[in-house]
Each structure stands twice: as C-alpha cells, then as structure tokens.
VOGU-3710 file (C-alpha; in Angstrom, 3 decimals, decimal comma):
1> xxxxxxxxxx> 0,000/0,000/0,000  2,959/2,440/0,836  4,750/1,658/-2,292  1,609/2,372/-4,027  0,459/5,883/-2,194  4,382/6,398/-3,311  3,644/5,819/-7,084  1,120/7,924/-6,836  2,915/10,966/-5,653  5,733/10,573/-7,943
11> xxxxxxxxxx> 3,327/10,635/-10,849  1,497/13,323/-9,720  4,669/15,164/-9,495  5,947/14,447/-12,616  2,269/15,851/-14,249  2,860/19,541/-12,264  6,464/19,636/-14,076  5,297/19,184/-17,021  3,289/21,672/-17,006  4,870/24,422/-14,955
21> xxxxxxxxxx> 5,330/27,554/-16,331  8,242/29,928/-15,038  6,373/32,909/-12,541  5,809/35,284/-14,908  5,972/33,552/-17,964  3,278/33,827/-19,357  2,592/37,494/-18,329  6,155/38,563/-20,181  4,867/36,833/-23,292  1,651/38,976/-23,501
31> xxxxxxxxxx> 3,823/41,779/-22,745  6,248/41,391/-25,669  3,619/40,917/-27,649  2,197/44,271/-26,802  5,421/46,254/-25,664  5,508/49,900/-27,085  2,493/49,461/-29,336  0,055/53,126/-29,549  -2,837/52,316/-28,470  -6,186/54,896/-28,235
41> xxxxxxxxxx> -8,264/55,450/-25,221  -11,898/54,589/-26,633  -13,839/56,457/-23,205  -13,011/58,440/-20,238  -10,826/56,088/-17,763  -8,640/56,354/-14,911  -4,989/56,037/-14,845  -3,753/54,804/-11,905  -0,334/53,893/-9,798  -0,687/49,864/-9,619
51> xxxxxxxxxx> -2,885/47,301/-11,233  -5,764/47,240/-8,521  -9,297/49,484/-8,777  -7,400/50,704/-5,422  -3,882/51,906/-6,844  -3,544/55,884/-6,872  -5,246/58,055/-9,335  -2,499/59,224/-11,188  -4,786/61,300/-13,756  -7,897/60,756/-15,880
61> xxxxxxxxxx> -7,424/59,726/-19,410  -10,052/61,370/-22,554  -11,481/59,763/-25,441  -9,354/59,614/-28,234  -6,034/59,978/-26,437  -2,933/58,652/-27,829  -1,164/56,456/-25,546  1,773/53,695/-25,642  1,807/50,317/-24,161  4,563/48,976/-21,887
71> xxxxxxxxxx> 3,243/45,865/-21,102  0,045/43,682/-20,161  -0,006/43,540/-16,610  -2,242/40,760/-16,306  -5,692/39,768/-17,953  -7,160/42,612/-16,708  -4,453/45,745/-16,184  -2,037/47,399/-19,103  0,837/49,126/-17,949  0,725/52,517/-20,175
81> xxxxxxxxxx> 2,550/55,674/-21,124  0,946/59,246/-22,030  1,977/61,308/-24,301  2,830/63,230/-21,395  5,103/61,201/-20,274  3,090/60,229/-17,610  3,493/55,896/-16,586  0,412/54,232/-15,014  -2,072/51,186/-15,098  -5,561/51,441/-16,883
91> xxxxxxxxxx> -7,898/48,944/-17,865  -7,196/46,214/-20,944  -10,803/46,548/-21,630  -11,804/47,144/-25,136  -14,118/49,476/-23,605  -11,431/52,143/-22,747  -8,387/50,856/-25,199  -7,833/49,898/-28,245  -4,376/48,268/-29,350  -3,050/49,515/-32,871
101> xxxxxxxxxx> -6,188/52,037/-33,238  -5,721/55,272/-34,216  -9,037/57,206/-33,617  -12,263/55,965/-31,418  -13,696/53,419/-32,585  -17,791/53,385/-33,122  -19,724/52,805/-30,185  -21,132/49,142/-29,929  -24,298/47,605/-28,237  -23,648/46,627/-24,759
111> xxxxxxxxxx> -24,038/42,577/-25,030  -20,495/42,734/-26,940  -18,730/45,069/-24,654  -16,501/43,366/-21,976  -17,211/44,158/-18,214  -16,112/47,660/-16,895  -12,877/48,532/-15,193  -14,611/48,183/-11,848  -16,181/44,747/-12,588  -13,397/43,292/-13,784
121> xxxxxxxxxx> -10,776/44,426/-11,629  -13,251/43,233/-8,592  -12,338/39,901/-9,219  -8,842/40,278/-8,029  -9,699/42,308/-5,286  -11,374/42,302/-1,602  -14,413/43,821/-0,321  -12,532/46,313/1,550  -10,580/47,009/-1,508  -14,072/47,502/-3,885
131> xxxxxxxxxx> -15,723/49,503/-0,712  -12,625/51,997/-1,189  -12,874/51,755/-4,951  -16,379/53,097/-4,831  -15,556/55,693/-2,612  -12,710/57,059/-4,380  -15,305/56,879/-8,030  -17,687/58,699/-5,793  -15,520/62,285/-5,301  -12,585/61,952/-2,868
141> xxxxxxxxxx> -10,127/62,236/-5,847  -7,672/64,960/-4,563  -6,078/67,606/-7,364  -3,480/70,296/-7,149  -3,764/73,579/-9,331  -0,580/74,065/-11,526  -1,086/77,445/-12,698  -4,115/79,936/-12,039  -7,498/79,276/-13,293  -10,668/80,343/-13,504
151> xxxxxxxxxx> -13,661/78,299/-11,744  -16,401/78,431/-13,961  -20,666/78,054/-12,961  -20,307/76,107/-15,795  -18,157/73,604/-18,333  -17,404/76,494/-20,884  -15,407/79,598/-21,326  -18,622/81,701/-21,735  -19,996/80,690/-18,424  -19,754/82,566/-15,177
161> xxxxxxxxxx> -16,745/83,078/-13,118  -16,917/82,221/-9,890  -13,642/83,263/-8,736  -9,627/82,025/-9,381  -8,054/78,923/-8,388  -4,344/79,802/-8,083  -1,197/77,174/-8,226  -0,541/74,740/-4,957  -4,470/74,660/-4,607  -5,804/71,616/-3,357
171> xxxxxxxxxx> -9,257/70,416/-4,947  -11,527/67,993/-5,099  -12,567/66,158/-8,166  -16,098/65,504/-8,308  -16,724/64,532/-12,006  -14,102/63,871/-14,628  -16,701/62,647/-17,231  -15,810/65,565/-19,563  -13,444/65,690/-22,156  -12,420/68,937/-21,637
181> xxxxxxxxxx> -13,531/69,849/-17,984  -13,446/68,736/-14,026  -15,985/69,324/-11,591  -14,651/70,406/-8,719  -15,071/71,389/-5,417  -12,727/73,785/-3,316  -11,066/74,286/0,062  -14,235/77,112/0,931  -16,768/74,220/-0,484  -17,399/76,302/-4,094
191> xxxxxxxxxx> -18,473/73,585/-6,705  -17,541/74,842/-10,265  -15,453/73,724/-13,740  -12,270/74,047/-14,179  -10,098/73,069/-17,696  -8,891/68,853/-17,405  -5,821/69,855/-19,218  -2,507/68,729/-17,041  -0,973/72,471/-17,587  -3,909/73,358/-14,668
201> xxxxxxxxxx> -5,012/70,585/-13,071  -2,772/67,225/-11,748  -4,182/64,362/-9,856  -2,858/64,048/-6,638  -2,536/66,232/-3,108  0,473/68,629/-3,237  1,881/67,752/-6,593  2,864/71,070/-8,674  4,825/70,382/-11,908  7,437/72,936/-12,448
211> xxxxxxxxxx> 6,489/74,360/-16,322  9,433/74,336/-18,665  10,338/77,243/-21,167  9,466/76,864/-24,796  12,623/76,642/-26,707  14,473/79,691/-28,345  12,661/81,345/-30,936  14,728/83,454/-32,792  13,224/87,178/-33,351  14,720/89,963/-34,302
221> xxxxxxxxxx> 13,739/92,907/-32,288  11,233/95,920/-33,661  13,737/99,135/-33,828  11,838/100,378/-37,194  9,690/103,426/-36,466  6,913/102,781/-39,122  4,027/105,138/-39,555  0,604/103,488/-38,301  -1,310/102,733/-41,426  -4,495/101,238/-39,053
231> xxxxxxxxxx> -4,555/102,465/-35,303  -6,044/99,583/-33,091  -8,712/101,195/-30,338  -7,103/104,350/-29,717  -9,475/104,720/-27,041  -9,550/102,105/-23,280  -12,517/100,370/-22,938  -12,346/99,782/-19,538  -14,130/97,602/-16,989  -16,455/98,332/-13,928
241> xxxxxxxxxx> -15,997/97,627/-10,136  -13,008/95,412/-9,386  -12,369/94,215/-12,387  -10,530/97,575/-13,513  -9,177/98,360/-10,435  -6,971/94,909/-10,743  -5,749/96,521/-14,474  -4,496/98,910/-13,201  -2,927/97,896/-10,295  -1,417/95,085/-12,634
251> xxxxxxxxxx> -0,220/97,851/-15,247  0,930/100,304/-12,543  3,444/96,741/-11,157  4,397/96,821/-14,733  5,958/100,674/-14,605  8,026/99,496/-11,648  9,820/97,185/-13,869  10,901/99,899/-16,492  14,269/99,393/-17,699  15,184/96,057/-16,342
261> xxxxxxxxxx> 17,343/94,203/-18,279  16,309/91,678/-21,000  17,547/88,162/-20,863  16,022/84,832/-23,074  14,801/82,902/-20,457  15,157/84,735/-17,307  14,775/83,102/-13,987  10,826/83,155/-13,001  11,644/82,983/-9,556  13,451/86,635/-9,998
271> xxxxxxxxxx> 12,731/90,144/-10,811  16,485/91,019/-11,589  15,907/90,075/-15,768  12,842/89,532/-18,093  11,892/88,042/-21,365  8,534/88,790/-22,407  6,732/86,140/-20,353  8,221/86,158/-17,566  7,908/89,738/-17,525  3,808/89,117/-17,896
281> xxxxxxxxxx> 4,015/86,721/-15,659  5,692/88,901/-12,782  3,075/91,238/-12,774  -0,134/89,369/-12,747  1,197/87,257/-9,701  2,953/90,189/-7,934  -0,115/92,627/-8,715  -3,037/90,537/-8,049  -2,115/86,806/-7,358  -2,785/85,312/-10,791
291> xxxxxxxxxx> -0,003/83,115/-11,448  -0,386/82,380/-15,208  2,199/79,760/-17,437  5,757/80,182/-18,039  5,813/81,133/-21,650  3,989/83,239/-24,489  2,800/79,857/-25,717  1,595/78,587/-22,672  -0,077/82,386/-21,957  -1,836/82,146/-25,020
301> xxxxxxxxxx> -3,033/79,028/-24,644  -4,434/79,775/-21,474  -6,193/82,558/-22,870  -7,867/80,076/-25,192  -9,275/78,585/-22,125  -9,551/80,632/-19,802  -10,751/83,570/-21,942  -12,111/85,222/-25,221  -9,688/85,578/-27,924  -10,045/88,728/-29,696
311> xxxxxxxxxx> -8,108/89,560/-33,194  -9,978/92,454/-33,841  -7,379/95,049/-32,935  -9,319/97,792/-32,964  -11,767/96,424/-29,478  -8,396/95,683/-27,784  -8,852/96,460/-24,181  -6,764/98,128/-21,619  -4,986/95,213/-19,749  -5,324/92,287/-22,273
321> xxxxxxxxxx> -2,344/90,606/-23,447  -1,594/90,656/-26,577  0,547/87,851/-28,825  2,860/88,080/-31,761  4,360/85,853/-33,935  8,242/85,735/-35,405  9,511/89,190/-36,610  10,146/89,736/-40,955  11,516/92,732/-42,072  9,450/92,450/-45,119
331> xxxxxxxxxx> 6,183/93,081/-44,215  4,703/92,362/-47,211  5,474/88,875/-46,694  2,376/88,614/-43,739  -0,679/89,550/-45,861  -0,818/85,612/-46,918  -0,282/84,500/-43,429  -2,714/82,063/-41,790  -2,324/83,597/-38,189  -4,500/80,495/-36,824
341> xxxxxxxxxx> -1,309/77,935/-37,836  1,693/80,478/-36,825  3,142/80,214/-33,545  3,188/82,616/-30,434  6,771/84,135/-30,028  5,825/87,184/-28,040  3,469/88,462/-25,550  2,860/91,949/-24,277  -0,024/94,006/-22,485  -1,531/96,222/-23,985
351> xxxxxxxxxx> -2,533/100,091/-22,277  -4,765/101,455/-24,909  -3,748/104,477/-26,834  -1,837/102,106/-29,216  0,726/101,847/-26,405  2,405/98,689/-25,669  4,167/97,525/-22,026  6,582/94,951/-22,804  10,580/93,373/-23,245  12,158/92,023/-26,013
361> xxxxxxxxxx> 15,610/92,248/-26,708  18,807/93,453/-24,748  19,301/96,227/-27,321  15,867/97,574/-27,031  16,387/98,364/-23,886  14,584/96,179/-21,623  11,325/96,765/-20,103  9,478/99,461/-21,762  6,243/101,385/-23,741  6,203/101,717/-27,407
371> xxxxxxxxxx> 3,874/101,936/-29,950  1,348/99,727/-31,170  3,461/100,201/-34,637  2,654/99,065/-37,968  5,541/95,782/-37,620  4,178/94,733/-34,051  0,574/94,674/-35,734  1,671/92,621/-38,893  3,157/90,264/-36,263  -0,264/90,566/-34,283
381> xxxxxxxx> -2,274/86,893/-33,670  -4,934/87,947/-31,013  -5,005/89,562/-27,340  -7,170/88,343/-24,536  -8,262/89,942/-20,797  -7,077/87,841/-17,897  -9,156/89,851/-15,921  -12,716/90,387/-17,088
//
C-alpha cells in the first residue's frame, strides 16, 4: 500500500512539471507581444499607480487619447505611457483601449462590450478594496492647481466666473466625465469647472509640476519706427468695479519694472531680468495673485481657455495681453499668413492708446512702452483679458 500511495505521488509530481510555467511567464509573453504598441483610449478612464481598482489616481485619461503600451499587466491591467510622459495602469478593456487604433472606434451595443474597469478588476480584489474603490469613483479624488485658473458656474469659457483657483491649490474632483472639464469642489466648499488639461489641473494632493520654457525662438527685435497705417482702439474700454481696479494695479506693477534688463529665459523665480513672459508673468502674480504659465505659448493658450480671444485690434482692451508671432523685415510677406497655424513668439499688455508695455531684446532696452506700430501689428495673432 505504501509503495503504491508512493507511485502515486511521484506521478502526480511528474504531471505539475510538465506543465509548470516559469512565474511570470506567461505574463512577459503577452507583454512582448504588446510592448511599445500606440494604443487609443476609446472612453473616459482612470490612470492609476498599480494594477488594482485601489492603486492611486495618477490622472484621468479622454477619449481619443494617444497612448503607448509597456506591457500587459495581467488579464485585466495594461501598464501605459501618455503622451505626457506620464506611466500608469488602466484597464485592458476594449471598452477604454484599443491596441493599434488610431481614432475611437464606433460605439457598440452593450451585449459585446466586456465588463467595466470596476467589474473586472473586482475579481482580483477584496471587499474592503471595492468599498474603497467606490468611494474614491464617488468624489474623494484629490487635485493640485498648476497654474491659475478660472472656476467656472459652468463647463465652458462663456460661463460665469466664480472666482480664481491659483497654483498649490488643493481640490476635489467631483466629475471627470468631460473631455475637456473637471468638476470640482474647493477648500471654501465652491463647486464649479475648471479646464482637465494637465498644464492646470494634476491628480494628486500637493503635486505642482514645475512648467518648462518653450525653446528659443529666434526674433529679431522691432527698432523700425513705421508710420501706423491702421490704429487699433485708440481709445480704453475699460471695466467696472473690481475688475478695472486689478488693471491697473497690474499695469501700474508693470511701470516698476521699467528698464530692467532683457535676458532669453530669465529666472521666473526673480525680478532682476525679463523676457517677455516672464515679464507678464511677474506682474499678474505680484499685482493681483494670478499666477499664469511660463511662456507666451503657454499664456496664449491659457487665454484660449480661460478667456475670449479677440483679433480684432481695434476692441483691444486696456490690460489684455496681446501675442505676436516671429519678426520679418518684409512686411509684405504677412498679408498671406494664416495667423490660426503660426506660432506665439511674443506676448505683451496692452494700455490702450496704441501703447504697448513689454521686453524684447537686450538692445531695445529692456522693459518698456512703445507703440502699437505698424511691424508689431503685422506680427499681431490675437489679445485676450485675464481679468474680465
């Protein structure tokens, strides 16, 4: 009997090395297979710090972003990179990613659609784990502001403001289900919208992303005294209440600044140098706590969100920022330009009068008004208030 309990272990051990696989094996394989292919997120999904419903929300992924895949995690979990650079875990589900897509694909009916994030990853997980899953889905998702931003009534720039969220402000996220916005709540308990874009908003408590400089645009700076063939508003159009108060307290910070030096790419944590953003920059925050982005680009994008873009030059207001593109000496060569594809290589504010407060080169002198002048409005792409 011994000898045959013994023949029967023996065998049975023989069967499980057979068919052993090496920990991990398998896993590696699917993640070859799918290592650095783009992939396209099909709906609104989170991207978190491990492969668990519970793991950190790192951020929340759109429809129809581009991402990369590192690996496949397991059945359930890919291991991604955004085009931000940003590495996390999201769902395998067809539902949120597609493999080798390059746009979202059509919607389809929900009998062929594989279980949601939350379903599926429940399998692998506890009760307590799915209890804190839920309660993380339902609002405690913490968010630092990166730069300052308006909180809207609503999810669109035409909507009301409700006041400024400035950078190191903690929030809470509330809905993500937009493409383009976040629900959010505030330290005082104000509910409004802010923009989802990562140059705001970033998941997590504390976590502000120091914004790089564009790189070096070569200009050459505006020394031509050219008669104004088309005065923009000649005239301020100024605000009520508050609103103009802050302009000019923001303008009158400006005139302290006259005559500091000019330097490409100046430190933004000091006054002693400019270039044209950081100059902007300076001002806003120093004047009236609006900490806007580190360069023209990054102004005039947030502009774009945060504001109305006006390239009418002649209902220019007194305040707005205004942004250029790359200098030509032949001006002729900017009545075919398509100012929509050309990119921002200078920002200034504008006082009204056809005066402009700005810096651009060392031999121009630094900090400094000039006119509104016939080469700064060929270069001209569109202004914007900060403060309305």
């Amino acid at each position: 009997m011994r000898r045959r309990v013994m023949g029967m272990l023996m065998t049975s051990a023989a069967l499980l090395a057979a068919i052993h696989v090496a920990p991990g094996q398998v896993d590696a394989a699917a993640s070859t297979a799918s290592t650095g292919q783009k992939a396209v997120i099909q709906a609104a999904v989170k991207l978190r710090s491990g492969p668990s419903t519970t793991g950190d929300v790192v951020s929340f992924m759109k429809q129809g972003e581009a991402v990369t895949v590192l690996e496949k995690t397991n059945s359930y979990w890919y291991k991604i990179k955004t085009s931000d650079g940003v590495t996390g875990y999201t769902s395998s589900s067809d539902k949120y990613i597609k493999i080798g897509a390059t746009s979202v694909a059509a919607a389809v009916t929900p009998s062929t659609t594989r279980k949601s994030e939350a379903t599926e990853s429940l399998k692998n997980v506890s009760a307590k784990e799915a209890v804190a899953s839920v309660n993380s889905s339902a609002g405690q998702t913490k968010a630092t502001i990166q730069t300052s931003v308006r909180l809207r009534a609503e999810a669109s720039t035409s909507s009301e403001v409700l006041g400024y969220l400035n950078a190191g402000d903690v929030v809470t996220i509330t809905d993500p289900s937009n493409a383009y916005w976040f629900k959010v709540t505030n330290a005082d308990g104000t509910v409004g919208y802010v923009s989802s874009s990562p140059q705001y908003i970033r998941i997590g408590e504390g976590v502000v992303v120091q914004q790089p400089v564009s790189a070096p645009v070569t200009t050459t700076p505006d020394t031509t005294a050219i008669p104004v063939t088309a005065s923009p508003a000649s005239t301020t159009n100024m605000f009520s209440g508050d609103a103009a108060a802050a302009i000019e307290q923001v303008i009158n910070t400006g005139m302290t600044y006259l005559g500091t030096p000019y330097e490409y790419g100046s430190d933004r944590n000091s006054t002693a140098t400019f270039d044209c953003s950081a100059f902007t920059r300076q001002i806003f925050r120093q004047a009236v706590g609006i900490q806007l982005p580190a360069d023209s680009r990054s102004q005039g994008e947030w502009i774009k969100q945060n504001s109305q873009p006006n390239t009418d030059m002649t209902t220019l207001k007194r305040g707005d920022l205004l942004f250029f593109t790359n200098y030509n000496a032949s001006s002729g060569a900017y009545t075919s330009l398509d100012n929509s594809s050309q990119t921002i290589t200078h920002v200034a504010v504008y006082l009204g009068d056809n005066k402009l407060l700005h810096t651009f080169s060392v031999a121009g002198g630094g900090v400094k008004v000039t006119d509104f002048s016939k080469p700064w409005q060929d270069r001209f792409l569109f202004g914007g208030s900060v403060i309305q």
